[in-house]
C-alpha positions, 0 to 999 in steps of 0.5 A: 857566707861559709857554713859551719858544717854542711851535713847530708841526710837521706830521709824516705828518699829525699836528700837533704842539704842541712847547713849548720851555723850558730851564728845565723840563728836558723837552721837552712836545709834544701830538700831534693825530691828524687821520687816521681812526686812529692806534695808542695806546701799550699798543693803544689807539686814538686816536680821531678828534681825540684829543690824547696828551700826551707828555713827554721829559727828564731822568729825575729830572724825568720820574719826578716828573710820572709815576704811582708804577704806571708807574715800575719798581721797578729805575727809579733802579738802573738809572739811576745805573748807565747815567750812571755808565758814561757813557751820556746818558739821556732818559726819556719818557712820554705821557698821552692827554687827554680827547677833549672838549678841542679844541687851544686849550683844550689851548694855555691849559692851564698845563702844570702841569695837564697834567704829571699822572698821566703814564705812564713808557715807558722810558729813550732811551740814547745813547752819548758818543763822544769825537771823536779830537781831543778827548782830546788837545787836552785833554792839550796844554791840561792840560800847558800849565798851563791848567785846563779843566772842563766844564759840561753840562746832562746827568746829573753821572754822565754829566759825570763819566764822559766827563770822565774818558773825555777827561782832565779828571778823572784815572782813576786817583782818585776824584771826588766828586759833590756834590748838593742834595736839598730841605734836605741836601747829599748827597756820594758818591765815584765809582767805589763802591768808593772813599769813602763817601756824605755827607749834610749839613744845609743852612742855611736851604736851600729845594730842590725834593725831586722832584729826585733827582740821582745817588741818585734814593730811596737818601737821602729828604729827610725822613730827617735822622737820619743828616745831619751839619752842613754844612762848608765845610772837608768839600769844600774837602779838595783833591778833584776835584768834580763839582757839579750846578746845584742844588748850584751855586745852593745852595752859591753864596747860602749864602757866595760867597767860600769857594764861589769857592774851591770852584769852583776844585776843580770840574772837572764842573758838570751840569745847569747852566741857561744863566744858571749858565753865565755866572754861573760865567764872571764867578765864574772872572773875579773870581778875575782868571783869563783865561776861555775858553768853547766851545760850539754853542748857544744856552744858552751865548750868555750864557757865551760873551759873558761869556768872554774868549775865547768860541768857538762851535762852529756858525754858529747863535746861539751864533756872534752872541755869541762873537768866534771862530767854528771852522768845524770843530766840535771843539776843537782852535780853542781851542789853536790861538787860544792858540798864534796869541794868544801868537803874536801878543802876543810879535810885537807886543812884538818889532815894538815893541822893533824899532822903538824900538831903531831910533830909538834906533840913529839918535839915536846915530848923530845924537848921536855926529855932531853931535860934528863938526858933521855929518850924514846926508844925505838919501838915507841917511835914506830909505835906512834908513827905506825900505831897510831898516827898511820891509822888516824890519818887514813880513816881521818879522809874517810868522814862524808859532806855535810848534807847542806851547802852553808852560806859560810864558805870554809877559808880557803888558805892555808896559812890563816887565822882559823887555821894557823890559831887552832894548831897554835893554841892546841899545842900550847894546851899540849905544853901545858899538859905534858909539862903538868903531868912531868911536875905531877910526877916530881911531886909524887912521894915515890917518885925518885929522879932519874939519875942519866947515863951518859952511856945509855939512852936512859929511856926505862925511867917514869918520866920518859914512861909519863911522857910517852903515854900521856903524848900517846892520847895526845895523838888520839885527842887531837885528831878527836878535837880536829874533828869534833866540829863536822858541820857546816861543811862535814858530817860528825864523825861518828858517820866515819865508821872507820874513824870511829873503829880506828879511834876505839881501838886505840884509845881501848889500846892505849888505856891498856898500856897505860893501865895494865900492861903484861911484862912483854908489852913492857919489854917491847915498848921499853915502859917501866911500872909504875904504881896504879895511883900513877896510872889513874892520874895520868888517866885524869890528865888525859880527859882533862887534855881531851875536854880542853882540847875540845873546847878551845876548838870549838869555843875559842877558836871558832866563835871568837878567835877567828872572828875578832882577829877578822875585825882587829888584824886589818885595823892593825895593819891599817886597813880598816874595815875589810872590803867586800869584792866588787861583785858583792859590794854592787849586789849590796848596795842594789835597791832590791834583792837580785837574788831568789826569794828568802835570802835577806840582804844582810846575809849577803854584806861582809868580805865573803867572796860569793861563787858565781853560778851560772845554767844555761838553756840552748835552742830547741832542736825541733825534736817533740821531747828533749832535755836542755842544759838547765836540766829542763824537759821540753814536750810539745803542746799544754799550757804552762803559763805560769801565774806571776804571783806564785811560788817560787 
């Protein structure tokens, strides 16, 4: 079988074949001794030129290549009792090659030939150690109604136990492991205690029986007599899953669609290839679910382009696939890009409503005008476009993420109900408020109407004066009203020092317009005096556009518009009550809650379109200290079983 990549290494004076390929599920290496003695494993002596073939990997693949002899009796005991207390494991084992083979007769041997009669050593144990981030970044993530499992290519009782180590499992039930040997599907529940282990014949199912799994020899492949008939309806019971990749391959070819409600019970995928890591991504994606996807290697660069929001967590080749790169190598990027991503969704649609309730705060001004056969001037127009709309759009962008992920996603069109009944109720309070403050005037006792030019703009006349400066705190509390509801998704806008300095300063600005201003201010706005009573009542007009405007957004719009055209709208058009999306409505009508502890399963009904968040854990790299893709610290040696009734 071709390799990969064959890549030299020289090491205190051996030369070392390493062949890599993610598909065999062990490392091979061929150590040449080029020094004039070199000890053998079990004593021997190497021998001037002698190669020993070495081997290390997953253990079930590792005891299929080695000779029965080598393998201890207690092999499969105590490897299920290392991964199920959450312990990642190698195994390794050599054989010494004949002495007449050189090195590139080595080279061209099929690694099938060599992977012969090899001899076991022993386990290489490594610890999971969860950074201190992780577990709470996936309980935030967890209460803000995004799911997240893990997709690993390690044993899936190692999977399953740091799942449940950092919450993605809950402790306090038990987990069904689902996997595939030759032509059965074997079930068993974890911890022991709970459940009983299932074996199901697979329908026209080819497997490779050398693999096996979580059980190693406790169910033969051959032994059909205690099988029973496969059945969908047997895993799709509401359990938490945790699925291996042959499972995945298996259970996928034999019928897609029920297998995509499967996956929705899944919470650990183990020893999963690269290519059943995207091929998971496009299944989470047909369900219509937003997909996020994090990890450091190159086995996640297919599933990270495949995302719709990949994040690497190096700057190796999975940072050339993945639109985000964290610089730190935990998690926490993946909360802080929803938190800036519905930041950023909920800004744009406030700049949109900003701008568009300015041009409709002008057209009313313009329309109410043209009454009289007048105008603004010149100097007003540049006025409210570059004194006061160019300012407040700028520091408008400026306000920060709301410290906490919702549950309740922002929408995310802009042509809808939230957005589309806030701009319109805002400008029919704008109407009304321009339009009151022009009767007002009329019935002020000194007030005479404008007698029109038809050669001049007639623009120094009280109503086009009223107008402008009433349309001029317009600007400022609309913006102000857009803003005023920060959270969920942004912080309030008194955090937004430049808002704030831009929204004092025109509001001090336009008061002293209004009120008192000098001749020149006059002159140059083209405004005529009017008397102070006038002013104070224009003042009274304004706070009361303020305060309303305030309210409607908050009050109206937000707790009732939105929420009861929700309700009326599809039953208007016919189409009753609004679905939830497949992935949803398979989580809601699950018998137990497959998603960390504390989140109640009425939270998780309704139409909300849930993102799908998915961490990955990769195999060890056989160093003593190193970082995986969840974010996870792995030293050698100390017991980190984790007790099945604690916290999660």
């Amino acid at each position: 079988e071709s390799a990969d990549e064959v890549v030299g290494v020289e090491v205190e004076g051996h030369r070392a074949e390493v062949v890599v390929e993610s598909k065999i599920e062990r490392l091979p290496v061929v150590d040449v001794d080029t020094g004039p003695k070199a000890a053998g494993e079990g004593g021997e002596v190497l021998k001037d030129g002698q190669m020993m073939f070495l081997v290390k990997g997953a253990p079930e693949v590792i005891a299929s290549i080695c000779t029965r002899e080598s393998i201890p009796a207690a092999f499969d005991d105590q490897l299920e009792s290392l991964t199920e207390r959450g312990y990642r494991v190698i195994a390794c084992a050599s054989r010494l090659l004949p002495q007449c083979l050189s090195l590139e007769e080595v080279a061209r041997t099929s690694r099938v030939e060599l992977e012969v009669d090899m001899e076991f050593h022993g386990f290489l144990v490594m610890e999971n150690k969860l950074k201190p981030s992780t577990t709470p970044v996936i309980k935030k993530l967890i209460e803000a109604r995004i799911p997240c499992v893990m997709v690993t290519g390690d044993n899936v009782l190692t999977g399953a136990n740091v799942a449940m180590q950092c919450g993605i499992l809950p402790t306090h039930e038990y987990v069904r492991i689902v996997d595939v040997k030759g032509r059965f599907l074997l079930t068993r529940t974890v911890p022991h205690d709970q459940g009983v282990a299932r074996k199901y014949m697979l329908p026209a199912v080819g497997g490779d029986s050398s693999d096996g799994g979580a059980w190693g020899g406790d169910a033969e492949s051959g032994a059909a007599k205690d099988a029973v008939p496969f059945s969908w309806d047997e895993l799709l019971c509401g359990e938490s899953l945790a699925l291996t990749g042959k499972a995945f391959a298996e259970l996928s070819a034999l019928d897609t669609e029920r297998f995509l409600d499967l996956i929705v019970q899944t919470k650990v995928f183990a020893r999963m290839f690269p290519e059943q890591k995207q091929e998971l991504v496009e299944m989470y994606a047909s369900l219509g679910e937003t997909v996020s996807m994090c990890g450091d290697g190159s086995n996640d660069c297919g599933a990270l382009k495949a995302a719709d929001v990949g994040v690497s967590l190096s700057d190796a080749e999975a940072s050339i696939a993945a639109p985000f790169t964290s610089r730190v190598a935990t998690i926490e990027c993946v909360y802080t890009i929803l938190r800036e991503g519905r930041c950023a969704l909920v800004t744009s649609f406030t700049d949109f409503k900003f701008m568009a309730a300015y041009s409709l705060i002008q057209t009313i001004s313009i329309l109410l005008l043209y009454r009289i056969d007048s105008l603004f001037g010149d100097w007003q127009f540049l006025y409210i476009d570059l004194g006061i709309i160019l300012p407040l759009a700028w520091a408008l962008s400026r306000t920060g993420a709301y410290h906490h992920l919702s549950p309740l996603r922002p929408t995310e069109r802009l042509v809808s109900v939230s957005v589309i009944s806030s701009l319109l109720i805002q400008t029919l309070l704008n109407f009304l408020i321009q339009f009151g403050a022009w009767w007002w005037l009329h019935q002020q006792s000194w007030f005479e109407p404008l007698v029109p030019d038809q050669d001049d703009d007639n623009i120094l006349c009280p109503e086009a004066t009223t107008v402008f400066l009433v349309s001029s705190f317009q600007y400022i509390w609309s913006v102000l009203a857009f803003c005023c509801m920060g959270k969920p998704y942004r912080k309030g806008f008194y955090t937004n020092p430049a808002f704030v300095v831009v929204l004092g300063v025109l509001t001090a600005v336009t008061v002293y317009i209004t009120l008192y201003p000098s001749k020149w201010v006059r002159d140059f706005l083209e405004i005529v005096e009017v008397p102070m009573e006038w002013k104070i009542w224009m003042l009274v007009i304004t706070m009361a556009n303020l305060i309303l405007a305030c309210v409607i957004e908050i009050a109206i719009t937000q707790l009732f518009v939105v929420r009861r055209a929700q309700e009326v709208v599809p039953r208007l058009l016919g189409r009753g009550k609004p679905k939830a999306k497949r992935y949803q409505a398979v989580v809601d009508g699950a018998a137990t809650p497959v998603v960390g502890e504390g989140v109640e399963q009425a939270e998780r009904s309704g139409a909300v379109e849930v993102p799908v968040g998915l961490q990955t854990i990769g195999g060890v790299s056989g160093s003593a200290h190193f970082e995986s893709e969840l974010g996870l610290e792995i030293p050698v040696g100390n017991d980190g079983a984790l007790p099945v009734d604690s916290d999660e």
